[in-house]
N, C-alpha and C positions, 0 to 999 in steps of 0.2 A: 384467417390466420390459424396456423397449426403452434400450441405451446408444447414444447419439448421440454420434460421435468424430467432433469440428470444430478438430483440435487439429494444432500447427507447431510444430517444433522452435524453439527457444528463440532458437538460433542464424542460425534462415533466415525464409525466408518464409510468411505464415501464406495459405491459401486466402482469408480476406477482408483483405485488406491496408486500413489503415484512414488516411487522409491527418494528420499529426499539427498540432494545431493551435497545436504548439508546435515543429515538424518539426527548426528550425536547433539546439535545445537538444537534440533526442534522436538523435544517430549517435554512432558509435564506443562501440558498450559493452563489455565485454569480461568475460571468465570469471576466475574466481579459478586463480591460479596462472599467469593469463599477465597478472600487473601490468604495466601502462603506464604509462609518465612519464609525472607530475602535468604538465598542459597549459594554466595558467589561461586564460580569456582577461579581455582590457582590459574590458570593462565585466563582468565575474562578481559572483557574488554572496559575500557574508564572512559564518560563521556560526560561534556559537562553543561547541563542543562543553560539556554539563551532564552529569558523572558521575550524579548524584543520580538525573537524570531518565531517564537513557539516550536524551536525546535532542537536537536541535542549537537553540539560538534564533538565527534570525538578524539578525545585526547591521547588513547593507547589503544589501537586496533590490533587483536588476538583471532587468530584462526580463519576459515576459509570463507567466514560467510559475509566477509566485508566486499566478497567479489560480488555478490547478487543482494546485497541490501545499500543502501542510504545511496544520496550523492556526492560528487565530488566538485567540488568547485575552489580555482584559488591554490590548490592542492591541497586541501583538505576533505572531510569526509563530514558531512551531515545526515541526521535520519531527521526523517516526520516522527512525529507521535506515537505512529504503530508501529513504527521499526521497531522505534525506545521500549514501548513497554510488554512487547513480545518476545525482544532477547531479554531485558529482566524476567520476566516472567520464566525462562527457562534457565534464568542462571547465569546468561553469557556476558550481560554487559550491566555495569554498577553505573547509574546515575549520579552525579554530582552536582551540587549548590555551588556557588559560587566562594563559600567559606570551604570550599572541598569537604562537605558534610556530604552522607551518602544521602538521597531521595527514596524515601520508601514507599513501596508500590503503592498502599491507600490514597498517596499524597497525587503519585500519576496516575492514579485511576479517577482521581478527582480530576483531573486536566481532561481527560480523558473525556468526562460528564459536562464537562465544562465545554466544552467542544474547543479548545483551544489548537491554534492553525489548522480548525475545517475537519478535524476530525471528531467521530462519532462512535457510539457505543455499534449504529450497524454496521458501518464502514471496519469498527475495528472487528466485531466478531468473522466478518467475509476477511477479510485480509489475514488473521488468524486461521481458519478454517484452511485455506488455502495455501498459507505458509507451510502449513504442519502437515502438506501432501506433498510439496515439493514442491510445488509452484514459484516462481519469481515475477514478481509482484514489482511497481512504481507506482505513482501517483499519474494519472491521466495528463499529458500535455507539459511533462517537467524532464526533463534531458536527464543522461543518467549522469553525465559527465559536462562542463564545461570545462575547456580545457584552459583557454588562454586568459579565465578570468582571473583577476590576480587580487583583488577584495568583494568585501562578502555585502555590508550593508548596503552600499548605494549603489547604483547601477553602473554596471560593465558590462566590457563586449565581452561575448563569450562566442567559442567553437563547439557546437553541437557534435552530439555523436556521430552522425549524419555529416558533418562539416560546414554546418549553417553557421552562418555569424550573427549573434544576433545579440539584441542588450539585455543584459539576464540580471536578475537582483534576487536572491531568495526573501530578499526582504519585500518585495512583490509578490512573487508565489506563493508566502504565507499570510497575507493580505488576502490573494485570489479565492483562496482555499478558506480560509476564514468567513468569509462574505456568501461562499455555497451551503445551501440548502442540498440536502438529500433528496425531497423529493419534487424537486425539479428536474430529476428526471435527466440528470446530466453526465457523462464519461466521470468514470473515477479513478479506475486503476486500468495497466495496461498487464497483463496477465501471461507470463511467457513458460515456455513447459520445462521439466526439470531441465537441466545442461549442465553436467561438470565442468565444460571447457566453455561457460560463457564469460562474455567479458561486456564490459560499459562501453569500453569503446568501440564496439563496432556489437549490439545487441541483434541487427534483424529487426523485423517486425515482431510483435507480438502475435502471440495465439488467437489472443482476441481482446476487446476489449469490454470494459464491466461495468455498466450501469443500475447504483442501486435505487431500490424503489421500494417506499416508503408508506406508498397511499395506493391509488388506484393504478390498474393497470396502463401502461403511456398509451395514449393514441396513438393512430396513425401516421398523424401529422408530427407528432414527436418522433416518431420512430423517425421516421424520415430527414428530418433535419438529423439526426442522431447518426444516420447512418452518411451524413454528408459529411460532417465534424470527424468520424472516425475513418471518412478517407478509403470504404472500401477494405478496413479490417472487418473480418465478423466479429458479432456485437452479443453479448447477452445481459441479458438482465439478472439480477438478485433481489430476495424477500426475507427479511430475516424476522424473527418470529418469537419470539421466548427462547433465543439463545440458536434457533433452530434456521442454519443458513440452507434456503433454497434457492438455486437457479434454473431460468428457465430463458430459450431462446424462441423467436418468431420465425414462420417459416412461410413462403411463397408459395400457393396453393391456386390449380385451377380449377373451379369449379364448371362441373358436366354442363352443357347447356341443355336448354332442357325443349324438348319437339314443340 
C-alpha cells in the first residue's frame, strides 16, 4: 500500500488552501488552553445548550452558515459539539444554559475533554482544521435533514435527504456517538468541498469520507470493512498530533512480478 500525505498543520496553512464560502464566520480559532474572550458579534446566533442530548438546539439562527452546519429535524436546527464550539470560538454563535446564562468557552471546552455526545479533542481539532478551509463537514452516518420528523427525544419516522424513511431519534445518534472510540478505526465525518449553493436537502455524495486514527496504522482487514461501510465513497484517514492534523489515504499498488 502507497500512503499519500496531503496533510497541514492544524494551525497553518494547508498545500490546497480552499476559499470558504462562509470565509467572514471562520477566522480566529484558537487551541484549548489559550481561551479567548467571548467576542459575540450584533447579528450571532443564540442556541441553547440540551444536557440529555449533548447537543445545542438553536434558538435564533443569524447568517449563511446555518445552510452547511448542524441538523434539522422537526424543524428545528441542532449542532453536535464541534458545530457549538467552533462558531463560539469565532464569535458566531452565544451558547445558552437553560437560566439563559451565556456558556463560556472553558466550560465547553471542558465538554469537550469530557468527550460528551462522542466528541473528542482529535475529532474536534480535524473538523476545525477543515472548517477553517472551507470544507463542509457532518458527522459520519447522521442525515442532514429529517424532514417529516415532527419530535426530537423519542423516535420518529423521518424523510432522509436521499428520501429514505426511516426511525430517527437524535437522542440515539447521541447515544451512538457517545459509546465510539476513536481508534477503532471507524467513519466519522462525511467531508464535502466548498459549495455556495449547497443545500441539506439534496447534498450529493460527499468528497469522501474521514476516518480518525488514534493508534496504529488500520489493517488491511479494517480497511476493508471500512471501505464496505462507506459504500464506495473514497475514504481517508487522519493523525492528529500535538495540535498538528495530518491526513493520509491508501492506495492500490501492483507489484512487478519478479522472473
Amino acid at each position: 500500500m502507497e500512503v499519500e500525505d496531503w496533510a497541514a498543520s492544524s494551525g497553518g496553512s494547508s498545500d490546497s488552501e480552499a476559499t470558504s464560502p462562509d470565509s467572514d464566520n471562520e477566522d480566529h480559532c484558537y487551541a484549548y488552553g489559550d481561551i479567548p474572550k467571548l467576542q459575540f458579534r450584533k447579528d450571532g446566533s443564540k442556541a441553547r445548550w440540551n444536557e440529555d442530548l449533548g447537543m445545542a438546539e438553536i434558538v435564533s439562527n443569524k447568517g449563511r452558515m446555518w445552510t452547511t452546519t448542524g441538523i434539522v429535524c422537526g424543524g428545528k436546527i441542532y449542532s453536535f459539539l464541534e458545530d457549538t464550539l467552533f462558531l463560539a470560538e469565532i464569535g458566531a454563535l452565544q451558547l445558552l444554559d437553560d437560566d439563559d446564562k451565556c456558556i463560556q468557552l472553558e466550560d465547553i471546552y471542558k465538554k469537550v475533554a469530557e468527550g460528551v455526545g462522542g466528541t473528542s479533542w482529535e475529532s474536534f481539532e480535524v473538523y476545525r482544521h477543515l472548517k477553517s478551509l472551507g470544507y463542509i463537514i457532518k458527522r459520519h452516518g447522521v442525515c442532514w435533514s429529517m424532514k417529516r420528523a415532527k419530535t426530537v427525544p423519542a423516535s420518529v419516522e423521518g424523510e432522509s435527504e436521499n428520501g429514505n424513511k426511516d426511525k430517527v431519534s437524535i437522542t440515539e445518534i447521541t447515544q451512538l456517538f457517545s459509546k465510539m472510540r476513536i481508534n477503532e478505526a471507524k467513519p466519522i465525518f462525511d467531508v464535502y468541498p466548498p459549495n455556495s449553493k449547497f443545500r441539506k436537502s439534496s447534498p450529493g455524495k460527499p468528497m469522501f469520507v474521514l476516518c480518525i486514527s488514534s493508534g496504529d496504522p488500520p489493517t488491511k482487514k479494517q480497511i476493508k470493512d471500512l471501505e464496505e461501510q462507506c459504500e464506495g465513497i473514497p475514504m481517508k484517514f487522519c493523525y492528529v498530533e500535538h495540535g498538528r492534523v495530518s491526513f493520509f489515504s491508501f492506495n492500490k499498488i501492483d507489484l512487478p512480478v519478479l522472473p
